[in-house]
C-alpha positions as a Markdown table, in Angstrom:
| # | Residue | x | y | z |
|---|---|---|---|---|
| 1 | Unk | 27.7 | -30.4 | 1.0 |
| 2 | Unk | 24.9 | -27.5 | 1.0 |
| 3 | Unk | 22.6 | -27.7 | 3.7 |
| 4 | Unk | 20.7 | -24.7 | 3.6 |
| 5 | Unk | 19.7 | -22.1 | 0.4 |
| 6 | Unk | 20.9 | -18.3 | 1.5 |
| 7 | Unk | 18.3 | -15.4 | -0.8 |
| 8 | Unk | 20.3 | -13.5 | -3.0 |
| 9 | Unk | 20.2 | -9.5 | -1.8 |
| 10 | Unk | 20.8 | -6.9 | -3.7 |
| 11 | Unk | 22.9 | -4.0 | -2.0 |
| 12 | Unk | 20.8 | -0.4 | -1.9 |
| 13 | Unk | 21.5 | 2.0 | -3.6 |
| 14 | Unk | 19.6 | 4.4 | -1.9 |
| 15 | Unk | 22.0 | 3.3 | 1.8 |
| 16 | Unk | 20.5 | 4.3 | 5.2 |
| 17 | Unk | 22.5 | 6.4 | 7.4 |
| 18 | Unk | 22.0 | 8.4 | 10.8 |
| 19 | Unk | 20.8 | 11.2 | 8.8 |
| 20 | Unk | 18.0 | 9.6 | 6.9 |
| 21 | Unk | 14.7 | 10.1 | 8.3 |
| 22 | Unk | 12.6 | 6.8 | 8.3 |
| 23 | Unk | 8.8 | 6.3 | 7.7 |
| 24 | Unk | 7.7 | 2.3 | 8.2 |
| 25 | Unk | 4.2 | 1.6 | 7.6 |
| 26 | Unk | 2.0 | -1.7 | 7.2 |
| 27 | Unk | 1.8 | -4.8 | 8.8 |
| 28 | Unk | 3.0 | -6.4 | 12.3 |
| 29 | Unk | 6.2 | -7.4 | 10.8 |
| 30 | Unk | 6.8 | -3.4 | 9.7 |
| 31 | Unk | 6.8 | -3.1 | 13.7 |
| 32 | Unk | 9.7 | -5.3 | 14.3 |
| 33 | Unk | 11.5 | -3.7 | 11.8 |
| 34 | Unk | 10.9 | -0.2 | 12.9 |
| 35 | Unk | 11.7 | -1.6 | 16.6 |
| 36 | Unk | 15.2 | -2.8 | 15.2 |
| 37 | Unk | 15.5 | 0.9 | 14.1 |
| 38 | Unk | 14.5 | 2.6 | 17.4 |
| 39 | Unk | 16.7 | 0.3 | 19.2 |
| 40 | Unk | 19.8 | 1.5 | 17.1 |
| 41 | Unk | 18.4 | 5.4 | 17.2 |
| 42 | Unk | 17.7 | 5.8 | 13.6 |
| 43 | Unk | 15.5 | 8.9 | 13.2 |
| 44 | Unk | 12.2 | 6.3 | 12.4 |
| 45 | Unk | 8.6 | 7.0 | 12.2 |
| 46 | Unk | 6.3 | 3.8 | 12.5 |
| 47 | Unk | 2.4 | 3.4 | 11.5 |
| 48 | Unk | 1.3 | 6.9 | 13.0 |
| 49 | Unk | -2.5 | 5.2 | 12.0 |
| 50 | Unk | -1.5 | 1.6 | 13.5 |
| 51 | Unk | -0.8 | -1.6 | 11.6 |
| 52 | Unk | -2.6 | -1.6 | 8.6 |
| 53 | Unk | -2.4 | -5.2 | 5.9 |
| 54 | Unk | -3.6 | -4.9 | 2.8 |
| 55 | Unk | -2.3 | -2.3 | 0.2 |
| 56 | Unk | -5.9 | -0.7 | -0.6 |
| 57 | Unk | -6.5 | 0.6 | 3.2 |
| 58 | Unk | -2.2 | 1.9 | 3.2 |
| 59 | Unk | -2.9 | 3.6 | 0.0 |
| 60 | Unk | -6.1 | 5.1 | 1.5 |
| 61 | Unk | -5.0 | 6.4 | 4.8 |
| 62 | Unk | -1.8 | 8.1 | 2.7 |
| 63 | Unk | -4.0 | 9.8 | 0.2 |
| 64 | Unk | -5.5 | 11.9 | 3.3 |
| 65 | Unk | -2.1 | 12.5 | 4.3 |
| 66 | Unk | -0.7 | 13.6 | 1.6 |
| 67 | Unk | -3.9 | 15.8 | 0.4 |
| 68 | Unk | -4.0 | 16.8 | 4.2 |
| 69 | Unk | -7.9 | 15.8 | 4.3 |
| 70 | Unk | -9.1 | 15.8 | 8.1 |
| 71 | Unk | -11.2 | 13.8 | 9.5 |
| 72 | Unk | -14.7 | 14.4 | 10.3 |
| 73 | Unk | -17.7 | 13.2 | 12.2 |
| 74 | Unk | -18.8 | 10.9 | 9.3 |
| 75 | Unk | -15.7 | 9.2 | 9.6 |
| 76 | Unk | -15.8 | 7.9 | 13.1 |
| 77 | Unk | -18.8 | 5.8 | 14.7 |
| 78 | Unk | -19.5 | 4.3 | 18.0 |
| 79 | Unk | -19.4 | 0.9 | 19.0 |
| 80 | Unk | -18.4 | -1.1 | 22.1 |
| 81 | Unk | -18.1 | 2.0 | 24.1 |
| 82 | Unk | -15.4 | 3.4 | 21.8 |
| 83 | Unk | -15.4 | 5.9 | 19.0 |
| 84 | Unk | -13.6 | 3.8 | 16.1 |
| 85 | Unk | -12.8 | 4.8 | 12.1 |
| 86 | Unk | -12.9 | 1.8 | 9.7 |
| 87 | Unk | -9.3 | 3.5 | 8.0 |
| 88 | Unk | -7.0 | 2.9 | 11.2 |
| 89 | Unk | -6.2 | 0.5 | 13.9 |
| 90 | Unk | -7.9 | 0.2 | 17.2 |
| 91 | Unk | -5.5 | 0.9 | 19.3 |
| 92 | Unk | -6.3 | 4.8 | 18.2 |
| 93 | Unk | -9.8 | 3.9 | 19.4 |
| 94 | Unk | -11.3 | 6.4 | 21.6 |
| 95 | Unk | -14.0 | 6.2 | 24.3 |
| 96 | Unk | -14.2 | 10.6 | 23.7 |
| 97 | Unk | -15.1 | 11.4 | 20.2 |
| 98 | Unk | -13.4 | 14.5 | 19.9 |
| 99 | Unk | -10.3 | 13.5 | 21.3 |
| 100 | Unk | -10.6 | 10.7 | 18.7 |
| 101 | Unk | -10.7 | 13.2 | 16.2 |
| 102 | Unk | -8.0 | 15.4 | 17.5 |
| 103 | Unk | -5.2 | 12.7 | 17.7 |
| 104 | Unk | -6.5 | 11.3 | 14.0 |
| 105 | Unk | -5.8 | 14.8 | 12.5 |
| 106 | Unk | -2.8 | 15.6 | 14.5 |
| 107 | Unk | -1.7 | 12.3 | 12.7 |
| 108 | Unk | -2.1 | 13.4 | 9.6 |
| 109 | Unk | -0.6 | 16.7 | 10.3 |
| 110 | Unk | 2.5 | 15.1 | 11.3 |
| 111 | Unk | 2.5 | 12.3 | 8.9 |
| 112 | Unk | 2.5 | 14.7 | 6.1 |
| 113 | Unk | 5.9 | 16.4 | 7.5 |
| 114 | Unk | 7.2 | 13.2 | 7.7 |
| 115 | Unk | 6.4 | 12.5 | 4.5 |
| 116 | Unk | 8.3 | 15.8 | 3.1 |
| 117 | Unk | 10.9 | 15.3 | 5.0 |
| 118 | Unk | 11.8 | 11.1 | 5.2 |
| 119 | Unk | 14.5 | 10.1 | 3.0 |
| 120 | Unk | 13.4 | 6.7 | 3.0 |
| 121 | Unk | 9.3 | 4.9 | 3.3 |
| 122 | Unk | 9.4 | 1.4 | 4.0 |
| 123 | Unk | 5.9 | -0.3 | 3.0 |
| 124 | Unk | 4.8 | -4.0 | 4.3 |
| 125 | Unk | 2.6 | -5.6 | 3.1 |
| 126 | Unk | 0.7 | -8.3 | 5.0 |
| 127 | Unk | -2.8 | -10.2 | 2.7 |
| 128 | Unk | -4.7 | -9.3 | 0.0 |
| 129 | Unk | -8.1 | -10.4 | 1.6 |
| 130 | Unk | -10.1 | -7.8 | 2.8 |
| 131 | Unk | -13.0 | -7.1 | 4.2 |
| 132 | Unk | -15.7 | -4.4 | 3.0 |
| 133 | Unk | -18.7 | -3.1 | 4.6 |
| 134 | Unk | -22.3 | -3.7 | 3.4 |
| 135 | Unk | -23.5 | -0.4 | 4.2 |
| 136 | Unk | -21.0 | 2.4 | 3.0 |
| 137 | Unk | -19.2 | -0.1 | 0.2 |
| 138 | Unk | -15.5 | 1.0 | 1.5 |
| 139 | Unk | -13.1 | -1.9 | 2.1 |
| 140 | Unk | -11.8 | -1.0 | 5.6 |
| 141 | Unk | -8.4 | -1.4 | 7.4 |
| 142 | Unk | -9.9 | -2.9 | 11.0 |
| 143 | Unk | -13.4 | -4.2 | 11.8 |
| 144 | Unk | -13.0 | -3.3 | 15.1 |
| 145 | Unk | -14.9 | -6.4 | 16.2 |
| 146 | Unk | -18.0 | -5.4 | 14.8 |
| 147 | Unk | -20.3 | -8.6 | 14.0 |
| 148 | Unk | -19.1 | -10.3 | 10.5 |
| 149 | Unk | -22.3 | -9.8 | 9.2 |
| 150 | Unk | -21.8 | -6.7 | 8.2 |
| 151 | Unk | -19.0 | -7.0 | 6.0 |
| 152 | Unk | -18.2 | -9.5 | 2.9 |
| 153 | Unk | -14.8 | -10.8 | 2.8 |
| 154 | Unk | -13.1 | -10.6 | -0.7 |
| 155 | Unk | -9.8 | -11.3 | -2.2 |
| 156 | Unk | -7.9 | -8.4 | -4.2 |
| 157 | Unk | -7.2 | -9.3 | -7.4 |
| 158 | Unk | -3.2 | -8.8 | -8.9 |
| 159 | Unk | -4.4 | -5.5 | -10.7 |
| 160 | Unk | -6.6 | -3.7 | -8.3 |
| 161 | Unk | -3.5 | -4.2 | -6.1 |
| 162 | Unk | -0.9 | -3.1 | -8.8 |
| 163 | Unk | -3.3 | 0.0 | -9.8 |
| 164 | Unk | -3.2 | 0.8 | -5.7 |
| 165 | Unk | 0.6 | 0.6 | -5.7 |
| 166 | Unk | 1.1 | 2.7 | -8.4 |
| 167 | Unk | -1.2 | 5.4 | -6.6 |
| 168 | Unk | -0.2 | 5.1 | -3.6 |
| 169 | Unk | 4.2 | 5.6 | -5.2 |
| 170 | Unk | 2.8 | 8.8 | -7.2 |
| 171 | Unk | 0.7 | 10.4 | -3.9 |
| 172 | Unk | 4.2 | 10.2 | -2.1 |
| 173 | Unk | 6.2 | 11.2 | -4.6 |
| 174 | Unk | 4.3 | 14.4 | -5.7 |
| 175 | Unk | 5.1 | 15.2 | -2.6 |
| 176 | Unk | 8.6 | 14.3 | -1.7 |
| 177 | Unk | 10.1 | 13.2 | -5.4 |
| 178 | Unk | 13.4 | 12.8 | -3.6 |
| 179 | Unk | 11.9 | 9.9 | -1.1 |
| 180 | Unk | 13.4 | 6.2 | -1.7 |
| 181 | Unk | 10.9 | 3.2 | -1.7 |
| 182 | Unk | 11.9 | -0.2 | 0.2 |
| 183 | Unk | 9.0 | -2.8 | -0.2 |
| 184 | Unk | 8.7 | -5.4 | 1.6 |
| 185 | Unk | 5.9 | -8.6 | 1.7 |
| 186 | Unk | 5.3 | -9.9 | 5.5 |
| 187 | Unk | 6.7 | -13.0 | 7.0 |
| 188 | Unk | 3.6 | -13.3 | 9.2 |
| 189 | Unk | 1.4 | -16.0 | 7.8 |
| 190 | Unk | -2.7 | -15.4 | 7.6 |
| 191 | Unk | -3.7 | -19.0 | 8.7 |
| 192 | Unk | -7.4 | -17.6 | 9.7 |
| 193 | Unk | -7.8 | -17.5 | 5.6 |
| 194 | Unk | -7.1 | -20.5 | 5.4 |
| 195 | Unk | -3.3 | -22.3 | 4.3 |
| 196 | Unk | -4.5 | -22.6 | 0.5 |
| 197 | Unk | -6.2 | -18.6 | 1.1 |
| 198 | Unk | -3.0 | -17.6 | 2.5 |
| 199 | Unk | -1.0 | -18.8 | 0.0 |
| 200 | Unk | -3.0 | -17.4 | -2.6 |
| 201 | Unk | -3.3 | -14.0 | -0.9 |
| 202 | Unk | 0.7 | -13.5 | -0.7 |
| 203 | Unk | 1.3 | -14.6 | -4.6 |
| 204 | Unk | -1.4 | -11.9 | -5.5 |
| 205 | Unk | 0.9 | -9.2 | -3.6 |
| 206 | Unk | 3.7 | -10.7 | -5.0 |
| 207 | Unk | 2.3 | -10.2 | -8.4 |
| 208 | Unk | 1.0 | -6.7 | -7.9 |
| 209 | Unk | 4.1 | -5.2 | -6.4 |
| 210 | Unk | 6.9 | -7.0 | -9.0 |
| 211 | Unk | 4.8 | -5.2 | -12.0 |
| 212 | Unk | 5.8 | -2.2 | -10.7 |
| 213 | Unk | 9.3 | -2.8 | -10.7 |
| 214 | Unk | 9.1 | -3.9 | -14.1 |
| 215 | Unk | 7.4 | -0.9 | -15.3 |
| 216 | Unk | 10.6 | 1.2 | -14.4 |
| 217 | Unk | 9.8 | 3.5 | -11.6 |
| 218 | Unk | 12.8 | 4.6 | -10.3 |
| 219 | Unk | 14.1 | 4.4 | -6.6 |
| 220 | Unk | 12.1 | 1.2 | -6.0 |
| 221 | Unk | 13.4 | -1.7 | -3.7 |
| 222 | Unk | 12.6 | -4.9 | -2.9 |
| 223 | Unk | 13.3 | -6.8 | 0.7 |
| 224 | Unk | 12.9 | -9.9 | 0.9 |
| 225 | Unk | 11.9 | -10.4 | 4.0 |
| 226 | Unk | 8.9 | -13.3 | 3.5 |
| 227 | Unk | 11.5 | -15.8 | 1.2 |
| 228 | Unk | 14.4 | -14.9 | 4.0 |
| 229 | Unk | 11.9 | -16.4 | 6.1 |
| 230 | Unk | 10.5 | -19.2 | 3.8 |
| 231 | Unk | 13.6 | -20.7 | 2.2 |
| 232 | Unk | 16.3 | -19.3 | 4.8 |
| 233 | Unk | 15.0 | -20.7 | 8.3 |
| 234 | Unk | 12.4 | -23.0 | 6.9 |
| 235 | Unk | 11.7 | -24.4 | 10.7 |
| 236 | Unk | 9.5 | -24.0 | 13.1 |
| 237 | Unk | 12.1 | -23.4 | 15.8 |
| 238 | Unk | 12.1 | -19.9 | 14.2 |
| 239 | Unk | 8.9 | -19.1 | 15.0 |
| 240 | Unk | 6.8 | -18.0 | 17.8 |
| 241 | Unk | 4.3 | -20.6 | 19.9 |
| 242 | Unk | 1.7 | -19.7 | 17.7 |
| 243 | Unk | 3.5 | -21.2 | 14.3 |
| 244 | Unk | 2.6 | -18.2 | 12.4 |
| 245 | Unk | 4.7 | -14.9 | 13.6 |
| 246 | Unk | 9.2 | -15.0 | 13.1 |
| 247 | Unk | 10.4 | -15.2 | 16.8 |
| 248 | Unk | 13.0 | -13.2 | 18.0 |
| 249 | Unk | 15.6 | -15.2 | 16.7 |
| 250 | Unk | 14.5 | -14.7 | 12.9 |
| 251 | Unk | 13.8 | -11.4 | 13.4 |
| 252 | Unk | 16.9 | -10.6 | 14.6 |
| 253 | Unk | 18.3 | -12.7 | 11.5 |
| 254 | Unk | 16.2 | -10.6 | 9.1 |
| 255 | Unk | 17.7 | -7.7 | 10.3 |
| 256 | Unk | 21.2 | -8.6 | 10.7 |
| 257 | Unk | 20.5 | -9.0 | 6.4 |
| 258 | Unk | 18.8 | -5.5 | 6.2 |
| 259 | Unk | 21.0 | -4.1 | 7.8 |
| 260 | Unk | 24.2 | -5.3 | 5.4 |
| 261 | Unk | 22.5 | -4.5 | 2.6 |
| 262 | Unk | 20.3 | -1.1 | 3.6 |
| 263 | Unk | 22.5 | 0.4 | 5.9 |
| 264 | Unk | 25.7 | 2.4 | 5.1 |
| 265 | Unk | 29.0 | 0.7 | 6.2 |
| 266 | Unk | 29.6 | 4.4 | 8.3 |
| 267 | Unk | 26.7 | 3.8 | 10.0 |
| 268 | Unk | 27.9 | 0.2 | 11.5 |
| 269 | Unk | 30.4 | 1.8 | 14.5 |
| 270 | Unk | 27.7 | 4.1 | 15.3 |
| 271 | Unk | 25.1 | 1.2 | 15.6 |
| 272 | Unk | 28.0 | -0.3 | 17.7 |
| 273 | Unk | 28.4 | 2.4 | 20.1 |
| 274 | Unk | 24.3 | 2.7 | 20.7 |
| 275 | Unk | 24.1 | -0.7 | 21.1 |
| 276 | Unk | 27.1 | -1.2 | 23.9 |
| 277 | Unk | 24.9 | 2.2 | 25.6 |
| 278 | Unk | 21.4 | 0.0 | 25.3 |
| 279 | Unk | 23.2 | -3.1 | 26.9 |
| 280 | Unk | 25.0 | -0.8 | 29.6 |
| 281 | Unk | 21.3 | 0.9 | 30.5 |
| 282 | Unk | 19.8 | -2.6 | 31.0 |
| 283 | Unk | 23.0 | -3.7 | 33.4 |
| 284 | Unk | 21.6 | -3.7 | 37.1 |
| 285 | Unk | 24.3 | -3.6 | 39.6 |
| 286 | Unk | 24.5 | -5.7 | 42.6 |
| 287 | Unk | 25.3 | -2.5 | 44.4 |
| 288 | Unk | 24.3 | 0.7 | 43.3 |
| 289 | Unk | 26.1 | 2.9 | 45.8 |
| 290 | Unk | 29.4 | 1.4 | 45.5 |
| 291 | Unk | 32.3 | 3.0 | 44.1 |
| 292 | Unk | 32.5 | 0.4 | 41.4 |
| 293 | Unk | 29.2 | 1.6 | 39.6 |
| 294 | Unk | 29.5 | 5.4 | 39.8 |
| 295 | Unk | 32.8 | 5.1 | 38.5 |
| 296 | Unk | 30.6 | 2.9 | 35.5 |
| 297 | Unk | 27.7 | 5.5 | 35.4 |
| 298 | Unk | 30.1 | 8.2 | 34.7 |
| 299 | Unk | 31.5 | 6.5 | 31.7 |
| 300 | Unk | 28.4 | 5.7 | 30.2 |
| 301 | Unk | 27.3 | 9.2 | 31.0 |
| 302 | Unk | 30.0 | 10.5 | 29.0 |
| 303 | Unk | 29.6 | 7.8 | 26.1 |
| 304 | Unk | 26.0 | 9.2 | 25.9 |
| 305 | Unk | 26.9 | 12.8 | 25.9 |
| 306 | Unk | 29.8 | 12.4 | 23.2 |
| 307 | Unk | 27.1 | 10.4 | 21.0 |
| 308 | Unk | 24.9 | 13.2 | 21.2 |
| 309 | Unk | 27.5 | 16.2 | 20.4 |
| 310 | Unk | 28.0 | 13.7 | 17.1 |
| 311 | Unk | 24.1 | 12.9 | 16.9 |
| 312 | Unk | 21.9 | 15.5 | 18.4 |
| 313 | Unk | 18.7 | 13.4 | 17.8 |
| 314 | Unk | 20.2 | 10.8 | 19.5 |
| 315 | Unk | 18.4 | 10.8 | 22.8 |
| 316 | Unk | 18.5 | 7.5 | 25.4 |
């Protein structure tokens, strides 16, 4: 008897290895992700602009990457003793405007070069609400706590959120045509929308991003991390004490699945090896003068070193 339903993954065809170069972008759940791969010392870049939801605001802040348009003093504004921009997060927020400025644009500087150079761009996506602000008319990626009032909350509808998709695939790939596409629709439930609003939101990004795989764009993939989380640990005991966010348990699940259908099988004894380092860093000894533990120190010294003639990026 079948207790249980198990999502039906489809194996890259575009495989990760310990040469690809990594870009992750979107929501909180693109954080985990990228957190697995920093773990395991993939080469992995992660929301250089913060987490970003909804697909308008990711396909926003990548069309000034990848037309390398700066950031100005329009763009920025003060509020709460910070200097803020309504396109990124607010942990960039800044109480010095021009240092503001300076770590926005050195972003996009190094963004772009990411984007050249990554093999691989892995996209979450998180709602479909967002919010836009009354004065300018731009639907912005963080609030920043600024009173409600000043912004009207709307829902993007299936083709405004295809339409960005479709931009935001060709700004990438005139520049990088070689760069693979994972996509990927967040886990993490909006319950501030409301459970109907929620529900609604996610089927909208379903909708928008499947018409894009139908219309035959090439080196497009779809994770499925939200059903993996839906149908595969349908319990609460997978997630965190707030009910909404995967614990560490289903995020570690979610990977383990990633990771057998998204990395290369030559990449698994590598993984192995980092991993038995990670653990051996964390190990505290009881003693840390005695014999016993410099003769362990040496050993993982030369594990480290022998990954690194193999893996030069590899650093620990």
């Amino acid at each position: 008897m079948q207790f249980r339903t198990q999502i039906p993954i489809q194996k890259s065809n575009n495989q990760i290895d310990y040469h690809s170069k990594i870009l992750s972008v979107g929501s909180c759940f693109a954080e985990n992700m990228a957190a697995k791969f920093d773990y395991f010392k993939f080469q992995n870049e992660t929301n250089p602009f913060g987490i970003i939801f909804n697909p308008v605001s990711i396909e926003k802040i990548l069309e000034r990457v990848c037309k390398q348009e700066l950031f100005g003093e329009k763009d920025v504004f003060f509020y709460n003793e910070r200097w803020h921009s309504f396109e990124v997060h607010s942990d960039l927020s800044n109480p010095d405007r021009g240092e503001l400025l300076e770590s926005l644009n050195k972003a996009i500087k190094e963004t772009h070069k990411h984007i050249k150079e990554a093999t691989h761009i892995i996209i979450t996506y998180g709602t479909s609400w967002i919010y836009r602000s009354l004065e300018s008319n731009e639907i912005v990626a963080n609030c920043h706590k600024v009173p409600q009032k000043q912004f009207s909350k709307e829902l993007l509808s299936i083709e405004i959120i295809e339409k960005s998709i479709q931009n935001t695939i060709k700004l990438i790939q005139d520049l990088n045509s070689e760069i693979n596409f994972v996509f990927t629709v967040s886990p993490v439930r909006h319950i501030k929308d409301g459970f109907i609003e929620n529900q609604l939101s996610k089927s909208h990004l379903f909708a928008g991003l499947h018409s894009n795989f139908r219309s035959g764009i090439s080196d497009l993939e779809y994770f499925p991390s939200y059903e993996i989380m839906m149908d595969e640990l349908r319990d609460y005991r997978f997630y965190t004490e707030d009910m909404l966010h995967p614990n560490q348990i289903a995020i570690d699940y979610i990977w383990k699945l990633f990771s057998e259908n998204y990395i290369s099988e030559s990449s698994i004894s590598t993984m192995k090896e980092v991993d038995e380092i990670q653990k051996s860093l964390r190990h505290r000894s009881f003693n840390p003068e005695s014999e016993q533990h410099q003769k362990f120190l040496f050993k993982l010294n030369q594990k480290i070193n022998l990954l690194g003639e193999k893996l030069p990026h590899i650093k620990f």
